[in-house]
NUVEX-381424 format. One record per residue (C-alpha): residue in three letters; x negated, y, z. Coordinates in steps of 0.5 Angstrom, whole numbers, padded with zeros to 4 digits, always signed. Each point is the difference from the previous one (the first is absolute). Layout:
% residues N
ALAXYZ...
//
This chain:
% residues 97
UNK-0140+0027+0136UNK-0004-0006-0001UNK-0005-0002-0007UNK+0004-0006-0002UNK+0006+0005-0001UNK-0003+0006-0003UNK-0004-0004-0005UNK+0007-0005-0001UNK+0004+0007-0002UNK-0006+0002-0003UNK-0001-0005-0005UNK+0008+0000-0002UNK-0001+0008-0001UNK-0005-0003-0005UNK+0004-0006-0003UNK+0006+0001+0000UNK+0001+0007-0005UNK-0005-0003-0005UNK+0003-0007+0000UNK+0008+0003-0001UNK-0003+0005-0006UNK-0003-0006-0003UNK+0005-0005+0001UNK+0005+0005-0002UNK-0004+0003-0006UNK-0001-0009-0004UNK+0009+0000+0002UNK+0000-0004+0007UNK+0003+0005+0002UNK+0006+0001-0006UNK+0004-0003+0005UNK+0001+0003+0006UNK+0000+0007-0005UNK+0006-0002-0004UNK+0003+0000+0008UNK-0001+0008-0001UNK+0001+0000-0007UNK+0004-0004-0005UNK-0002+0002-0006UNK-0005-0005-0002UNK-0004+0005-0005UNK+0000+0005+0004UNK-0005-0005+0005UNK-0004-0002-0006UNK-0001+0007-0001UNK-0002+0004+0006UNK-0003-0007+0004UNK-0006+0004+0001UNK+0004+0005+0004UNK+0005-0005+0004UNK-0007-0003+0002UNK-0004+0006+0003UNK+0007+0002+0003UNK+0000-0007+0003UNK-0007+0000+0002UNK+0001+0008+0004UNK+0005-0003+0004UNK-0004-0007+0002UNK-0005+0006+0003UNK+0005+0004+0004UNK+0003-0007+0001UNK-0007-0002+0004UNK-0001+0007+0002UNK+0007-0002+0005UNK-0002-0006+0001UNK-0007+0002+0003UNK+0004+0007+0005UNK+0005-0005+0002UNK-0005-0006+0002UNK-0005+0006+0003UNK+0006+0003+0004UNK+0002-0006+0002UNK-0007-0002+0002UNK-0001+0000+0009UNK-0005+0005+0003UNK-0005+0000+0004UNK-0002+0005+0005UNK-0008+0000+0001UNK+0000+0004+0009UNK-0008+0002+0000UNK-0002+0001+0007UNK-0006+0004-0002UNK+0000+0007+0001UNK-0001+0005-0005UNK-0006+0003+0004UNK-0006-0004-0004UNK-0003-0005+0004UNK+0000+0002+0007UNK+0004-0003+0006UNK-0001+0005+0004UNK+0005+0006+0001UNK-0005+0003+0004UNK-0006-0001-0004UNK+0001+0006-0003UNK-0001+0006+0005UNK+0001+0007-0003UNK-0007+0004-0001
//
C-alpha cells in the first residue's frame, strides 16, 4: 500500500467521525435524521445519540473503504536471488570437518 494512501485514509479515519459528531451536535445534520425519524422533538432530544450514531458509521464506513482499496491494490513479488547460507557463493567452501 503506498503512503500517500495509508496517510489519505488515515486522516479521513481522524476527520470524518469528529466532524459528523459535531455537525450533528449544532443541528447540520437535523435534516438527513428526520429521513430515520420524523418526529422533529425526538431529533431535538437525542441529537447527540444520532450524532455519535452517525460518527460510528463513517468509521466502519473508512475502515471498508480502506480493505476495499487495500485488496484491490496490486502485488508485487520481491525474487531474491541470494542464498539463505550467509555470504558465501561457494556451495563447496564449506567441507564437513
Amino acid at each position: 500500500m503506498s503512503v500517500g494512501t495509508l496517510t489519505v485514509f488515515s486522516i479521513l479515519l481522524a476527520l470524518a467521525p469528529l466532524t459528523l459528531l459535531f455537525a450533528g451536535k449544532q443541528g447540520s445534520l437535523d435534516n438527513f435524521f428526520t429521513v430515520f425519524i420524523n418526529n422533529p422533538a425526538t431529533i431535538e432530544q437525542n441529537r447527540t445519540l444520532f450524532s455519535a450514531i452517525a460518527a460510528v458509521a463513517a468509521v466502519n464506513i473508512v475502515l471498508i473503504a480502506f480493505l476495499v482499496a487495500a485488496w484491490r491494490e496490486p502485488t508485487t513479488t520481491v525474487v531474491s536471488t541470494e542464498r539463505h547460507g550467509g555470504d558465501d557463493k561457494d556451495p563447496k567452501a564449506h567441507k564437513a570437518e
